[in-house]
N, C-alpha and C positions, 0 to 999 in steps of 0.2 A: 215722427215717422222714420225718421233715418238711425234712430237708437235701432230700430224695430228691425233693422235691415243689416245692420253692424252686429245684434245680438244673434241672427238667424248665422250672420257668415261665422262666429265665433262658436257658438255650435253647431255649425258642420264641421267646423275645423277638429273640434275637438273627438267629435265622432270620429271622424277621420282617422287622427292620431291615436285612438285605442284600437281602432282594428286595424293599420299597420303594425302596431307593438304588439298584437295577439299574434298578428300573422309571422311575424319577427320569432318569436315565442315558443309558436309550434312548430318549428325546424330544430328545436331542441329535442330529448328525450329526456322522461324523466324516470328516477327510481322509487321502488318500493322498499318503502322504510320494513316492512312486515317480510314477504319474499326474497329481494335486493334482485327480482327482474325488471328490466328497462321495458319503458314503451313510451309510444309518442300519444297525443292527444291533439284533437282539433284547434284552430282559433278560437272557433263560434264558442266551445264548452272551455276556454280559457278566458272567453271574457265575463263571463260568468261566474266563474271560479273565485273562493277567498283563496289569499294569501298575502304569508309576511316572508319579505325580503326575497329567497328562494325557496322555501317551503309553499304547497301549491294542495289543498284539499281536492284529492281525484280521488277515482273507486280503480285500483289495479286491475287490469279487463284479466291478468295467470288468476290470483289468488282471491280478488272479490273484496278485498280491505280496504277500506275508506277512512284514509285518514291522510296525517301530512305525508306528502313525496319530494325529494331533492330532484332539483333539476341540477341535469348532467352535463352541465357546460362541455360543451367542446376544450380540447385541449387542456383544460383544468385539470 
């Protein structure tokens, strides 16, 4: 029973810690590789989202392209 109760607090945790790192995430803005306009995007539709390293599959909301977008670090 106590595995039972250790495995529930280690998936909250976990939950937890993705949707702080989304929330973390979408204070970024990203670019479009297609137009090279910036926009921001939700948590929710970032935890969702494929991606490798910084590359992040979005639909651009200017140009309608869905494909990979660079996020725009700050001070980078």
């Amino acid at each position: 029973m106590a595995w039972l109760i250790v495995s529930g607090i280690v998936l909250l945790a976990a939950v937890l810690a993705v949707i702080l790192w989304a929330r973390q995430l979408a204070k970024h803005s990203f670019r479009c590789k297609a137009c090279a306009k910036e926009f921001r995007v939700s948590w929710r539709r970032l935890i969702f989202t494929t991606h490798s390293y910084d590359e992040y599959s979005l639909r651009c909301p200017h140009c309608g392209s869905k494909g990979c977008t660079e996020q725009n670090v700050p001070g980078a």
